[in-house]
Every structure is written in structure tokens, then in C-alpha cells.
VOPAGU-2260 file (C-alpha; in pm, 1 decimal, decimal comma):
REM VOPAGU-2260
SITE   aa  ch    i         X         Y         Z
SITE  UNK   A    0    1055,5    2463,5    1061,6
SITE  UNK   A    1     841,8    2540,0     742,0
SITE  UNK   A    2     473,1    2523,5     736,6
SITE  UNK   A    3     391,7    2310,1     445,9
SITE  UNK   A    4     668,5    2042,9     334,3
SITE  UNK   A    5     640,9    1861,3      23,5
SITE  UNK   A    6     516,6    1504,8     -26,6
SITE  UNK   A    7     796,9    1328,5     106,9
SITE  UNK   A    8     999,6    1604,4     243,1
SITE  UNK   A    9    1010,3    1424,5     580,4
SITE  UNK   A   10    1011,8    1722,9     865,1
SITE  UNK   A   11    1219,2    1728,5    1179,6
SITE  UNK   A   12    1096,5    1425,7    1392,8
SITE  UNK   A   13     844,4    1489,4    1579,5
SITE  UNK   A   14     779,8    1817,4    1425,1
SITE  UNK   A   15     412,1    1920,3    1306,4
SITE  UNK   A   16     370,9    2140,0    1001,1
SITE  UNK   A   17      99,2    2368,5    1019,5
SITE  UNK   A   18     -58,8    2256,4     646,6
SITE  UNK   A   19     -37,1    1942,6     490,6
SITE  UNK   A   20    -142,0    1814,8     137,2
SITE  UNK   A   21    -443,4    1577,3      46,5
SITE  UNK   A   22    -641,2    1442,7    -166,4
SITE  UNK   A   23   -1012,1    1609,7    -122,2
SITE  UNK   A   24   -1340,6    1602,4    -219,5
SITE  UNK   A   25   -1566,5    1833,5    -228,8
SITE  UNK   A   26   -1941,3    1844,1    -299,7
SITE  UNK   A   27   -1964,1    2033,4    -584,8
SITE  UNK   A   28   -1693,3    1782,2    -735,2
SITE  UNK   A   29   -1943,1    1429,5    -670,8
SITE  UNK   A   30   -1897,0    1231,9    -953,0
SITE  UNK   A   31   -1671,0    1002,0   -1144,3
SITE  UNK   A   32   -1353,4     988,5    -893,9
SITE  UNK   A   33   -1126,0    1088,0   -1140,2
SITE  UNK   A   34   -1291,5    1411,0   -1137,9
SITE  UNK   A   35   -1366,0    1470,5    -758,3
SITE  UNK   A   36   -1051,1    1413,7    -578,1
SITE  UNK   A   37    -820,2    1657,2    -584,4
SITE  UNK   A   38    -480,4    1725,1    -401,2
SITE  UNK   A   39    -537,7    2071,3    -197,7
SITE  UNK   A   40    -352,9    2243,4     103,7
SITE  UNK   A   41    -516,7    2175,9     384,4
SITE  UNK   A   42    -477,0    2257,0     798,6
SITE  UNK   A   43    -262,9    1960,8     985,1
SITE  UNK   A   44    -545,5    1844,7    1220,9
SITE  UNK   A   45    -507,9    1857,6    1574,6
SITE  UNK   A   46    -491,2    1535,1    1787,4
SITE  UNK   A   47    -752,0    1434,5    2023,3
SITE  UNK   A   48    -711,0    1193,3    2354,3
SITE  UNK   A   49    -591,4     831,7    2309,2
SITE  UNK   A   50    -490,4     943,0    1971,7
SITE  UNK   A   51    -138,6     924,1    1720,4
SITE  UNK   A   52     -52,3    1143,1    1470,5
SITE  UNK   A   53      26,1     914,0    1187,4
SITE  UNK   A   54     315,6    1042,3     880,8
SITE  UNK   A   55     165,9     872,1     610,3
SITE  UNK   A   56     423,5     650,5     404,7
SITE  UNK   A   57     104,2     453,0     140,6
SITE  UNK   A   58    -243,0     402,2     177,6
SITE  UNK   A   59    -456,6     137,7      -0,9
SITE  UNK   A   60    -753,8     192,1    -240,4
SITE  UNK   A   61   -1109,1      45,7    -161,4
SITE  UNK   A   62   -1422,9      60,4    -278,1
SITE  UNK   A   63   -1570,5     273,3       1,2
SITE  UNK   A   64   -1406,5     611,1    -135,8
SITE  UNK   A   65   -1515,8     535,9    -490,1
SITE  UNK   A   66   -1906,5     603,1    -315,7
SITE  UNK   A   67   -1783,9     901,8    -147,5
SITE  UNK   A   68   -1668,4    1055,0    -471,1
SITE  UNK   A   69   -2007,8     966,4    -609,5
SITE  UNK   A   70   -2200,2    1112,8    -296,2
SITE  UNK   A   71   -2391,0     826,5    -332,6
SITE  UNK   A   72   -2582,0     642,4    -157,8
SITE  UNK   A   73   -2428,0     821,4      89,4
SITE  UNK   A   74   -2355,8    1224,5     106,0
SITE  UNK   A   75   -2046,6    1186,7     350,0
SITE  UNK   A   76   -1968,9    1553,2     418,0
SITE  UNK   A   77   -2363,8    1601,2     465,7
SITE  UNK   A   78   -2374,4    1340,0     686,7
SITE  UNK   A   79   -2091,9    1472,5     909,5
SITE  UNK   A   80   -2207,7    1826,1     918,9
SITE  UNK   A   81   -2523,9    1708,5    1044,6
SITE  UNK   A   82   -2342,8    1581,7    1328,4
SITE  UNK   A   83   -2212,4    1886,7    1402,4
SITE  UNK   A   84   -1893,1    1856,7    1221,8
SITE  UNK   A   85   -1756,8    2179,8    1058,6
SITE  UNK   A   86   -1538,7    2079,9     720,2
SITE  UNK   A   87   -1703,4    2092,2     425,7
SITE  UNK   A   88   -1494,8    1907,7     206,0
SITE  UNK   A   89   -1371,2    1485,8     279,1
SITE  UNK   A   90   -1013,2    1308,9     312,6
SITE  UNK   A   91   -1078,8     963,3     257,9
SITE  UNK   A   92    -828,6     664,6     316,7
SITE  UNK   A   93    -929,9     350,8     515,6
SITE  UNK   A   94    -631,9     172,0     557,1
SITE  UNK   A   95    -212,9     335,1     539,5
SITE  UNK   A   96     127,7     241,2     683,7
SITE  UNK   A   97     354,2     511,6     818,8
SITE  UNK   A   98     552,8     624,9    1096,8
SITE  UNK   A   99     378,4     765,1    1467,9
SITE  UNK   A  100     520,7    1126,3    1449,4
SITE  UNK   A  101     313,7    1254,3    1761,7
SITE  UNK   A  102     108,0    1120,2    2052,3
SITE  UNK   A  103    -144,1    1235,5    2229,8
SITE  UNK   A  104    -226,6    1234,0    2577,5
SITE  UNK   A  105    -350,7     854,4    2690,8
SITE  UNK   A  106    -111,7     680,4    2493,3
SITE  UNK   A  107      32,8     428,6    2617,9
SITE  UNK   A  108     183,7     171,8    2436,5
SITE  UNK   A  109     332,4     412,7    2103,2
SITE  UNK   A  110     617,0     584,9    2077,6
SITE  UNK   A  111     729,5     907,7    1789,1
SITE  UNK   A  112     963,4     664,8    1525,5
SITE  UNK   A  113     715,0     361,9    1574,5
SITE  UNK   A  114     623,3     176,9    1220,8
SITE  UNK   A  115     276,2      94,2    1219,7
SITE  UNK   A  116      -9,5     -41,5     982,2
SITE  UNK   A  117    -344,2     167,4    1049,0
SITE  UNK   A  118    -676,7     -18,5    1006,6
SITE  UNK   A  119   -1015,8      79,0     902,1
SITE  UNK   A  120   -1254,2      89,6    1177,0
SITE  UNK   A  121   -1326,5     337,7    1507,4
SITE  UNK   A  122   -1546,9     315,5    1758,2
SITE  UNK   A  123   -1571,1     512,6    2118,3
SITE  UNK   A  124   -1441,9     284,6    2380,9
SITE  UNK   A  125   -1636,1     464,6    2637,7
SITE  UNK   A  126   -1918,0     346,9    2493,4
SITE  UNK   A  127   -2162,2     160,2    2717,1
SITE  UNK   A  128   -2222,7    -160,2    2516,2
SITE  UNK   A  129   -1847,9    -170,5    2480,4
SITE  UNK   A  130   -1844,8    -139,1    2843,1
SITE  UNK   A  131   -2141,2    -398,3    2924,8
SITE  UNK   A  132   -1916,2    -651,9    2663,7
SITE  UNK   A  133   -1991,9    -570,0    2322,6
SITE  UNK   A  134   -1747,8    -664,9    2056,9
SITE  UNK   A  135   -1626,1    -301,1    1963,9
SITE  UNK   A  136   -1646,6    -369,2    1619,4
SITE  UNK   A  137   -2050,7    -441,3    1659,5
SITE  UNK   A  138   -2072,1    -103,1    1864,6
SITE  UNK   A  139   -2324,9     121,6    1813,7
SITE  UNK   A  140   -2027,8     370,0    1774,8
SITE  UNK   A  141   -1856,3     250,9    1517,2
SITE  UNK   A  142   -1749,7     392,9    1210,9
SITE  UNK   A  143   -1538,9     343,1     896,8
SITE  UNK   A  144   -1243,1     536,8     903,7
SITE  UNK   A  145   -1182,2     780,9     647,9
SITE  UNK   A  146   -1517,4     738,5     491,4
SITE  UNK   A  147   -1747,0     770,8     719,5
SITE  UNK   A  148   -1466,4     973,7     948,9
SITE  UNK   A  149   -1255,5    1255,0     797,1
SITE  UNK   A  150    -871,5    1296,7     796,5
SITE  UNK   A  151    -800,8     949,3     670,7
SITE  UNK   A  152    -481,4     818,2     482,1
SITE  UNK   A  153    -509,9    1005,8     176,2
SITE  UNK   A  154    -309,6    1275,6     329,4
SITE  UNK   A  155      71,3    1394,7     455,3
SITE  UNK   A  156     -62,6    1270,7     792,7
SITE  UNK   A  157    -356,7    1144,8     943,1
SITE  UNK   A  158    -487,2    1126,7    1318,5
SITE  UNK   A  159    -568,6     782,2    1424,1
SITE  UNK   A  160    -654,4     636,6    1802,6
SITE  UNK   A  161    -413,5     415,7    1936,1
SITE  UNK   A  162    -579,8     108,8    1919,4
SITE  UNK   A  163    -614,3     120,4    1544,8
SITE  UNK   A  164    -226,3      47,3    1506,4
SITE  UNK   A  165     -33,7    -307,1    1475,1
SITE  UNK   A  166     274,2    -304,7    1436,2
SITE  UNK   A  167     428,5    -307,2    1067,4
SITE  UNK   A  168     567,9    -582,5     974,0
SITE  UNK   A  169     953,4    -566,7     852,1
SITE  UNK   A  170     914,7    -747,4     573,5
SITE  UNK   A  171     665,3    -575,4     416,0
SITE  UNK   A  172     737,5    -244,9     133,6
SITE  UNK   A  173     533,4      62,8     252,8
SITE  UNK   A  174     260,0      -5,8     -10,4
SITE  UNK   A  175     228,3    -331,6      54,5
SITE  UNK   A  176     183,3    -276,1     419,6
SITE  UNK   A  177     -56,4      -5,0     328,6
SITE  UNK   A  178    -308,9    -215,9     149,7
SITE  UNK   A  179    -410,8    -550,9     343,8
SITE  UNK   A  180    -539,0    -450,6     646,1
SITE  UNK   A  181    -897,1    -386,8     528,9
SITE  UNK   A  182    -925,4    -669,6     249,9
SITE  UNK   A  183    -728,4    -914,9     477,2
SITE  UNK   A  184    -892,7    -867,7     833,3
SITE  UNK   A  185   -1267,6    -845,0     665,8
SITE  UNK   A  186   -1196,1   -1187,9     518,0
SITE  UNK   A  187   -1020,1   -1286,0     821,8
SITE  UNK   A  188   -1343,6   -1203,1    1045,5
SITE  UNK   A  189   -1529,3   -1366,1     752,9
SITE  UNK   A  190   -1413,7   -1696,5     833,4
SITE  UNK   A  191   -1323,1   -1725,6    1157,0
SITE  UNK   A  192   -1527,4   -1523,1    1361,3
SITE  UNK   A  193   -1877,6   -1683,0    1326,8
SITE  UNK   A  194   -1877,5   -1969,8    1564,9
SITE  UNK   A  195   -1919,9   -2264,5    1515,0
SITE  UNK   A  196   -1949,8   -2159,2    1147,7
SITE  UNK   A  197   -1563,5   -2141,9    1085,7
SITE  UNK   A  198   -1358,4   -2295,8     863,4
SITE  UNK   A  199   -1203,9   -2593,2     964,1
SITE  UNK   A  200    -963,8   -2836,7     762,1
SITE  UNK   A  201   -1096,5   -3032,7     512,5
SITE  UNK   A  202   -1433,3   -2732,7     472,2
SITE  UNK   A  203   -1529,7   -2645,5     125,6
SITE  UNK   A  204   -1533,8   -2271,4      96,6
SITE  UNK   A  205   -1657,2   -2051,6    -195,2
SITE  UNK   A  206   -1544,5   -1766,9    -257,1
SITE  UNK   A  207   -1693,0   -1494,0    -464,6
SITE  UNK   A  208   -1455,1   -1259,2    -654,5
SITE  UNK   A  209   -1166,4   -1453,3    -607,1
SITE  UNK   A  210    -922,8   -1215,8    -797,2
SITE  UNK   A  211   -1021,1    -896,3    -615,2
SITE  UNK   A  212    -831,9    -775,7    -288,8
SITE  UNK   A  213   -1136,3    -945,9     -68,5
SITE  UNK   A  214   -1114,6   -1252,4    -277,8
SITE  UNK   A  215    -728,3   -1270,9    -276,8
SITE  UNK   A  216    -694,2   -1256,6     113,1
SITE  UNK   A  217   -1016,8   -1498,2     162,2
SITE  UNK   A  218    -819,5   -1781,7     -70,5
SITE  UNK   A  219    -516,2   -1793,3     132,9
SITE  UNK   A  220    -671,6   -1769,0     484,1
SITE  UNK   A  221    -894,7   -2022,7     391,0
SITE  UNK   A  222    -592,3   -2263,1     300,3
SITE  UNK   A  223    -447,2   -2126,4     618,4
SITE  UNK   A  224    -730,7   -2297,7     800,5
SITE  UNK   A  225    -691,2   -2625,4     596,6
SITE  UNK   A  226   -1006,9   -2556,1     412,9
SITE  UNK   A  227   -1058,6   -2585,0      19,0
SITE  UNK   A  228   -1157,4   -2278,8    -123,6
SITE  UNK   A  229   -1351,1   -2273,0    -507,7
SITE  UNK   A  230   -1323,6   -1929,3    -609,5
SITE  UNK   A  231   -1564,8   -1682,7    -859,2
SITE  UNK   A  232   -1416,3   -1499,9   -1171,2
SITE  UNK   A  233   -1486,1   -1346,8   -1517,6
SITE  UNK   A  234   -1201,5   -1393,5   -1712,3
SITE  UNK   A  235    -949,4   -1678,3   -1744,1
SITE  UNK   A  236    -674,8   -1446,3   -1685,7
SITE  UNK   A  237    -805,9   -1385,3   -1310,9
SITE  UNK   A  238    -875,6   -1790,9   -1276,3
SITE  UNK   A  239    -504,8   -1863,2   -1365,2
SITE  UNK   A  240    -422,7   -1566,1   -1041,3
SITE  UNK   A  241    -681,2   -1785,2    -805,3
SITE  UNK   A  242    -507,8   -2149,1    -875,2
SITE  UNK   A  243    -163,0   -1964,6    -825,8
SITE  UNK   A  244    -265,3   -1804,6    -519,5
SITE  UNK   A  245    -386,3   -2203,1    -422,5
SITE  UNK   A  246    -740,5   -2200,1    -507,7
SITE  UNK   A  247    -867,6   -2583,7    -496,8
SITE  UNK   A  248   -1083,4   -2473,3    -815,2
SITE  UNK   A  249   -1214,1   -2178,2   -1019,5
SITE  UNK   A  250   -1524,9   -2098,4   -1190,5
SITE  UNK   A  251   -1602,5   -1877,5   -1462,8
SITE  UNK   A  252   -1903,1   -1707,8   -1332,0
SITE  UNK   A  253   -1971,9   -1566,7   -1751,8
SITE  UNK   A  254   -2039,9   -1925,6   -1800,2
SITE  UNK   A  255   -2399,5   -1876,5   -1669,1
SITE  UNK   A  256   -2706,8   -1667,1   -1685,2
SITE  UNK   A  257   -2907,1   -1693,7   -1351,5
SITE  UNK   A  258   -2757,7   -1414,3   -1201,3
SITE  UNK   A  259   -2991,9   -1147,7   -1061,2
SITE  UNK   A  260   -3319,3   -1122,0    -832,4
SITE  UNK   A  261   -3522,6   -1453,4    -771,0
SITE  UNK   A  262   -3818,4   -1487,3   -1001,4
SITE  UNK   A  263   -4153,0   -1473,2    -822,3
SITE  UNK   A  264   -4199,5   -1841,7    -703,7
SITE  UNK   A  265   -4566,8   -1810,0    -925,2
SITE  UNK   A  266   -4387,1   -1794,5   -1199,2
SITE  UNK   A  267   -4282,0   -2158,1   -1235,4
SITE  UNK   A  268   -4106,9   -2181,6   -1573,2
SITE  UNK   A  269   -3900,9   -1856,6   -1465,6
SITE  UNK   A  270   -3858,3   -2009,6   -1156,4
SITE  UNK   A  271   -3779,7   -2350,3   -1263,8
SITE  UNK   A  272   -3517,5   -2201,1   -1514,2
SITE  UNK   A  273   -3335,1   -2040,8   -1243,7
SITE  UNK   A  274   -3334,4   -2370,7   -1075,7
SITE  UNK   A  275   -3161,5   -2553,4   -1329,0
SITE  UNK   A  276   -2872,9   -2303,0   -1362,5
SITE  UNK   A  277   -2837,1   -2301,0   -1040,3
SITE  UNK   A  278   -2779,7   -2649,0   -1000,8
SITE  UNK   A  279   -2556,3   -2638,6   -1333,5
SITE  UNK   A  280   -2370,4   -2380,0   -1114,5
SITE  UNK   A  281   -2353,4   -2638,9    -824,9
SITE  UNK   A  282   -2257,5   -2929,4   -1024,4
SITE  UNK   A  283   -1960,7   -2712,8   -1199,9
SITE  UNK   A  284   -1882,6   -2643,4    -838,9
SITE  UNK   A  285   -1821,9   -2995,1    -730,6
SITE  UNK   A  286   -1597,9   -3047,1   -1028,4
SITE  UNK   A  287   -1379,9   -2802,9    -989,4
SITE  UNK   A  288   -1361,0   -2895,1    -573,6
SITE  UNK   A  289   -1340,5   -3305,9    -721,0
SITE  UNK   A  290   -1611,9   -3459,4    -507,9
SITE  UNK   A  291   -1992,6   -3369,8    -476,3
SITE  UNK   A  292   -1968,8   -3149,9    -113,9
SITE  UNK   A  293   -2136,3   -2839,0     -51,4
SITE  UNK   A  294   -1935,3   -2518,6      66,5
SITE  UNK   A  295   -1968,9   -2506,6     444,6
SITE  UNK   A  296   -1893,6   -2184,4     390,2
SITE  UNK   A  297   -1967,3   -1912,3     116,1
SITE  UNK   A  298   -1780,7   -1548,9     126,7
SITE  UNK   A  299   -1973,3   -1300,3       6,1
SITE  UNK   A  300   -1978,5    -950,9     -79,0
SITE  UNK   A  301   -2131,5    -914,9    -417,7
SITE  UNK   A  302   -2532,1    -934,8    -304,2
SITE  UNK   A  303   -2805,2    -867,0    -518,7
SITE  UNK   A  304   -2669,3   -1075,8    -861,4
SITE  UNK   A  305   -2551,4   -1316,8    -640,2
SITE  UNK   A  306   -2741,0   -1417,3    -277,4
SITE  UNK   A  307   -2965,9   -1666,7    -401,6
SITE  UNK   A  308   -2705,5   -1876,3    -571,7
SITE  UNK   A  309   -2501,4   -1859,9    -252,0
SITE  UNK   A  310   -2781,9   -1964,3     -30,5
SITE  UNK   A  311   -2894,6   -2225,8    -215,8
SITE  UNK   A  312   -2487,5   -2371,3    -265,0
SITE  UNK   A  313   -2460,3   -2333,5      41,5
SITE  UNK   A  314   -2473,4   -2715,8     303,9
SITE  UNK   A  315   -2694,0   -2766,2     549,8
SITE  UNK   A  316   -2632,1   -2630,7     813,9
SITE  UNK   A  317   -2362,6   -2411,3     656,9
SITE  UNK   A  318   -2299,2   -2014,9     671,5
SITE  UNK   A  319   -2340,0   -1784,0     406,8
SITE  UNK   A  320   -2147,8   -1450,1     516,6
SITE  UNK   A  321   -2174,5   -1153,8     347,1
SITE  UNK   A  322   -2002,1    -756,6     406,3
SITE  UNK   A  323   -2078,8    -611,8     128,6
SITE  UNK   A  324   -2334,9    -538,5    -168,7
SITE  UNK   A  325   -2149,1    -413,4    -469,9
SITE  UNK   A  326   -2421,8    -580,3    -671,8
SITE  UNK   A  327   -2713,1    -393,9    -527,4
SITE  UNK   A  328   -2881,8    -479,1    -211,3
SITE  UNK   A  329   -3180,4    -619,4    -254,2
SITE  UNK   A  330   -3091,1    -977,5    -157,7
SITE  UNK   A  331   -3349,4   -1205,6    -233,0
SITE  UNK   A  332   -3371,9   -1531,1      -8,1
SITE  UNK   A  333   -3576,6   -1833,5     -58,7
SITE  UNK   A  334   -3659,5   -1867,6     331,7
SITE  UNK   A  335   -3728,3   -2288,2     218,9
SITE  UNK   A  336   -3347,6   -2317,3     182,6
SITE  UNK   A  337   -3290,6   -2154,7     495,5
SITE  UNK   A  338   -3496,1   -2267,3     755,1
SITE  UNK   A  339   -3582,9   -2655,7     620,8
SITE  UNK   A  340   -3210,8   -2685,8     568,0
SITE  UNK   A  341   -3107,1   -2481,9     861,2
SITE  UNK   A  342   -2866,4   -2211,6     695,7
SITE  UNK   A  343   -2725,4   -1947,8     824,2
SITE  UNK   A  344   -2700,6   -1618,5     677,2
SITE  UNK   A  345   -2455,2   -1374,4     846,5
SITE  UNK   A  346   -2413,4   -1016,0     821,8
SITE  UNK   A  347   -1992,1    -946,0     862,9
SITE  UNK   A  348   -1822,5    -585,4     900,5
SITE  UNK   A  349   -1452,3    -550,9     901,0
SITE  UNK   A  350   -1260,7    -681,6    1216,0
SITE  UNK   A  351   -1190,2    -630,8    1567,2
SITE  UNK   A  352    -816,9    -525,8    1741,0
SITE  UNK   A  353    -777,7    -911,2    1829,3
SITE  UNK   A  354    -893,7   -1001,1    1491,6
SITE  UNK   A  355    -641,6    -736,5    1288,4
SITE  UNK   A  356    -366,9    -866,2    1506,3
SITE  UNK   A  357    -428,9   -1187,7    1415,6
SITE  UNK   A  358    -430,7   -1132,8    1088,3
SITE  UNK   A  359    -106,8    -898,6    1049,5
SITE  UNK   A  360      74,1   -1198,5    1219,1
SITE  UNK   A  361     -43,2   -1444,9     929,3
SITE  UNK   A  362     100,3   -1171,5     678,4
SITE  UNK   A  363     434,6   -1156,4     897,2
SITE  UNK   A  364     514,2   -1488,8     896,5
SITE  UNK   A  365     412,3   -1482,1     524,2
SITE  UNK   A  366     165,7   -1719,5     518,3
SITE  UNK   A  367     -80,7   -1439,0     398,8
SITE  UNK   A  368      33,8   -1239,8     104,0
SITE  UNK   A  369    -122,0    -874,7      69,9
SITE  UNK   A  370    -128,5    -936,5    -319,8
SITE  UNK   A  371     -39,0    -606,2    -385,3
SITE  UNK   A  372    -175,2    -570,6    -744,5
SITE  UNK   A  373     -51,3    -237,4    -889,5
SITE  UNK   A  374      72,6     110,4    -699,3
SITE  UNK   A  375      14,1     463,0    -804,3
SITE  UNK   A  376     120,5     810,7    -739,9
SITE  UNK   A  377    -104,5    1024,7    -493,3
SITE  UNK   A  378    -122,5    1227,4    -793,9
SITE  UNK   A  379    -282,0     962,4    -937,9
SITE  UNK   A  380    -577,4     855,4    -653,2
SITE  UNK   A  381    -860,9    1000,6    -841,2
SITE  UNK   A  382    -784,6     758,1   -1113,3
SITE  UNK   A  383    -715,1     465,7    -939,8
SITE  UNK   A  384   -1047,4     472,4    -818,3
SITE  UNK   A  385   -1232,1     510,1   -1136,9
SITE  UNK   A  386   -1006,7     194,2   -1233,3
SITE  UNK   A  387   -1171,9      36,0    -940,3
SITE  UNK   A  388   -1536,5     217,4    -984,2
SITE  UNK   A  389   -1516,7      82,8   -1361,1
SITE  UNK   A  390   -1384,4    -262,5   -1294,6
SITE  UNK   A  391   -1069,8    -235,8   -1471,3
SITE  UNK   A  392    -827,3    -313,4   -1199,7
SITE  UNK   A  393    -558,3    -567,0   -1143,0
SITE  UNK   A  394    -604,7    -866,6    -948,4
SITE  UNK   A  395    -508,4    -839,1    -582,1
SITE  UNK   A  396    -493,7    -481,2    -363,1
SITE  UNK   A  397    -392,1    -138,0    -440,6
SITE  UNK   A  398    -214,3      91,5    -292,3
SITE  UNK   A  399     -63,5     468,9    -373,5
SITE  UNK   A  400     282,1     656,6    -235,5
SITE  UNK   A  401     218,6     937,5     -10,9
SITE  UNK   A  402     517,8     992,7     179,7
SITE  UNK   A  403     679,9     691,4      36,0
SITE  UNK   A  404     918,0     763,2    -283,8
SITE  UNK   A  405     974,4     461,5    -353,8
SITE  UNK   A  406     839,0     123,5    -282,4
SITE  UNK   A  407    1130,6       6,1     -10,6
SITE  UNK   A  408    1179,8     377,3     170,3
């Protein structure tokens, strides 16, 4: 057996190469991602208990790696080594599809030749507020794989524990198995795991970013639940994606101006000029959903620009849930709007095991498509995610090869 096969040189079954390739960074590389990744030769790691080694066939691209290239606002490799980890460099990857090539001790229910999709989050299951009943997912322990973690999909092969594995589902390509999990199971926690603030047929939904991998998923699940999403976009191009994916309406968000921090509520012309875009906002909404009803329920991830329309949209009584802040994250909230009209405003982080499940059914049954939006070379992973840093991506998820030559291998 050789020590270091190429990408896509597929080794003996069940046989572990000493070195594998991956895409690293490195700290004297932060920066623009197209200059801080970079494929290197690196040691095949060694597994750890309740753990799979995974041969990595695609992994998908998210937003998470395009901070770690930046070392901002988080220093990952700093932040590890603190810990007490030793590598001084970062594999990044939260989400791949491949093929379980070894397994550690505690596994139980994978075998070597098993297809599997990989999601994005670990936690210790030791853990004693798993143990006293917390949802793992809100665990104290939990962490994003392959960003706050190391080893993740952008490599030949990548240890993952057991439970972060569903099966693949046939009908899926490599790369499009590789890139829904995170997108799809963050919007599937989104909107159905926030009793009694789920969506339920016949629920206006709005949905921010309609056109991006988040937005994509959140569109179809919310039709899955009979509700009637509106989604947010910038360009017609990415409206005309959101009614084909089954949006009930699209708005141009470039059509307004109020985006941004609140102005101080002593101000009351700045004020009261937010206040009337707002509602302009609200009243474009109701066209496009053809009646005058509030969204029970508003997806967000965008934050700063955005929070204080979404609160504001949002019915009484509704939920506003938000993962993300790619906006900034100084969310500003008129506490009037929330308490008087009893809102809810709900922090949301990926998904649990259940959760994941759940939503890698939906995708095998095809009533969720992964929306698979363009695929690159790993040669190429750098510049996908300036694409993505720089907001010049397709609509839908992205994905690169790793082990996979071709899309159907």
C-alpha cells in the first residue's frame, strides 16, 4: 500500500494511507480565501472512540470557512491551541458525503463500504447536561465541525463520530449529497423546532435571502409544511429562482432604503422615516403574499441591516428566528413591538440527530431539493469562497469534488 494516493486514487478498502491531501490554512495566510487555502500533504489523523473514518467523495461550501480564512472575528487555530490542541494550521469543511472506510471502537451501527452524508455539528455525549436532558445541539459542548473543530471535509478523509452520519440517499450525485445538510437542517430546525412557533399550513413565512443555500432549503420546507413563504432578494434574476423553487411571492429588498440600525427613538423625523419604509416594506409584503397577514414566522440570518424590519413584520404573537449575522450583529430591537405585541425572538443553531434525519428523509423522497448551485474542483476551494465572501455566487448550495471525479461516481 502507498502512503499518499492521489485525489481520487481510491486505496484498498479499508486501507489507511499514512498522508492525505487538504486544503489548509495557515495563519500567516489570513486573508481573502483565495489566498489562504491551500492544498498541502498532511498526516491521515488517527480515529478516536465512537468515531468513523470518513473517504471524502464532495463537501459543500459555507460561509463559516470564509471567516476562518479571514481569522476574523474569530482566530480558529488560536483558539484551538489554547485548548491545548497542537496543529497549527486548519482543515475546514462542515458538511461532505463519502464512504465509512474505518471504524473505531464503539461503533455500532456503521460498517467500512457504508454511504453516508456527514453533518455539521459535535458535541460530547458524555456531557452532563446531555445526560440531565439537554438537547445535544444546545450543549455546552458543542461545536461546529470543521470550523471550530479541525480535520473537516476539505480533505482525502476526515474523522467524524458516529452519530454525525445519515445515511446517503441513492438518489442523490456526491456533490449534491455533500452540500444540504447544513443549509437544509438549519432551516429545518428554523421552522419546526420552536414550539408552538412552527409553521403550520396556511402560515405566512418570510424568508430573508431567498436565493442563497439557507434561503433555498427554508422555501421548500416551508411549502412542505403547507405554509406560504415571501422570500428576500436583490436582483430579479434570483426572484425568478424563488417563484420556481415555489415561493408564494418575492421582494426586491433594493427597492428600499431603511435598512440598517434603528434611529434613536429622540430623533423623531429619523425615526418616523424609518417607520414609513417599513410599513412600505410591509404593505409590498402583503401584495406579493395577496391578502394583508403578517408572517407568523420570519427566517433570519442576515441581522444587523435587517432585525428591526423583521421584528416589526413580524404578527403578534409570531417568531422571529434568527442563526446567523452576516450583516453585523448589533441587532437593534424596539422592545414596544416585542413585549406589547408579544413577539418572540429566537436564537437557532444548526440541528439535532433527530432533526438531520428528518430532514435527509424530506430530500430522499425529493420533496426537498439541495439546489445544488454550481460545483468546483478542490483545486478550486480557495476561490469558491471568495465567490461566496464577495457575494458573487449562484443561487442555491455549493459544493467541490474531493474524491469524487465526476458528479455520478
Amino acid at each position: 500500500m502507498k502512503k499518499l494516493y492521489d485525489l481520487g486514487e481510491m486505496p484498498p478498502t479499508g486501507a489507511i494511507p499514512d498522508h492525505m491531501y487538504a486544503s489548509v490554512i495557515r495563519q500567516d495566510r489570513f486573508g481573502p480565501p483565495e489566498h489562504a487555502f491551500r492544498t498541502e500533504i498532511v498526516d491521515v489523523p488517527p480515529l478516536g472512540r465512537d468515531q468513523v473514518l470518513v473517504y471524502v467523495m464532495a463537501a459543500g461550501i459555507n460561509y463559516n470557512n470564509v471567516w476562518a480564512a479571514l481569522g476574523h472575528p474569530v482566530d480558529v487555530i488560536d483558539a484551538r491551541q489554547r485548548a491545548g490542541a497542537p496543529e497549527d494550521f486548519h482543515i475546514g469543511g462542515s458538511e461532505c458525503s463519502g464512504i465509512v472506510w474505518a471504524v473505531g471502537d464503539g461503533v455500532r451501527t456503521l460498517r467500512v463500504g457504508d454511504h453516508v452524508v456527514v453533518s455539521s455539528a459535535v458535541w460530547d455525549e458524555s456531557a452532563v447536561d446531555i445526560r440531565d436532558g439537554a438537547d445535544p445541539i444546545a450543549s455546552t459542548t458543542q461545536r461546529a465541525w470543521g470550523y471550530e473543530t479541525n480535520y473537516g471535509a476539505f480533505a482525502q478523509f476526515a474523522p467524524v463520530y458516529e452519530y454525525q452520519c445519515v445515511p446517503k440517499p441513492e438518489r442523490l450525485s456526491w456533490t449534491e449529497a455533500a452540500a444540504f445538510m447544513l443549509t437544509g437542517a438549519t432551516a429545518y430546525r428554523q421552522l419546526t423546532g420552536w414550539h408552538p412557533n412552527v409553521v403550520r399550513p396556511g402560515d405566512p413565512v418570510l424568508v430573508w435571502g431567498g436565493a442563497g443555500g439557507l434561503g433555498s432549503m427554508a422555501i421548500q420546507i416551508a411549502q412542505v409544511c403547507g405554509g406560504l413563504p415571501v422570500a428576500v432578494v436583490s436582483n430579479p434574476d434570483r426572484a425568478e429562482y424563488c417563484r420556481k423553487l415555489g415561493a408564494q411571492g418575492v421582494i426586491n429588498r433594493t427597492d428600499f432604503t431603511h435598512w440598517g440600525r434603528l434611529p434613536d427613538i429622540g430623533d423623531t423625523a429619523a425615526f418616523d422615516e424609518w417607520l414609513n419604509e417599513v410599513r412600505r416594506f410591509g404593505r409590498k409584503y402583503w401584495e406579493e403574499l395577496g391578502e394583508m397577514r403578517s408572517p407568523a414566522v420570519v427566517l433570519e440570518h442576515t441581522g444587523q441591516q435587517t432585525l428591526p424590519t423583521s421584528l416589526y413584520l413580524c404578527d403578534n404573537a409570531g417568531m422571529v428566528v434568527i442563526c446567523g449575522g452576516t450583516t453585523g450583529y448589533h441587532g437593534d430591537v424596539d422592545l414596544r413591538f416585542l413585549w406589547m405585541r408579544q413577539k418572540r425572538l429566537q436564537g437557532s443553531h444548526f440541528a439535532n440527530r433527530r432533526q438531520c434525519r428528518e430532514l435527509t428523509e424530506l430530500v430522499a423522497h425529493g420533496y426537498v431539493d439541495p439546489c445544488l448551485g454550481h460545483v468546483a474542483d478542490f483545486a478550486d476551494i480557495g476561490q469558491v469562497h471568495q465567490i461566496m465572501r464577495d457575494n458573487r455566487h449562484p443561487a442555491g448550495n455549493l459544493a467541490v469534488r474531493v474524491n469524487a471525479m465526476a458528479d455520478r461516481e
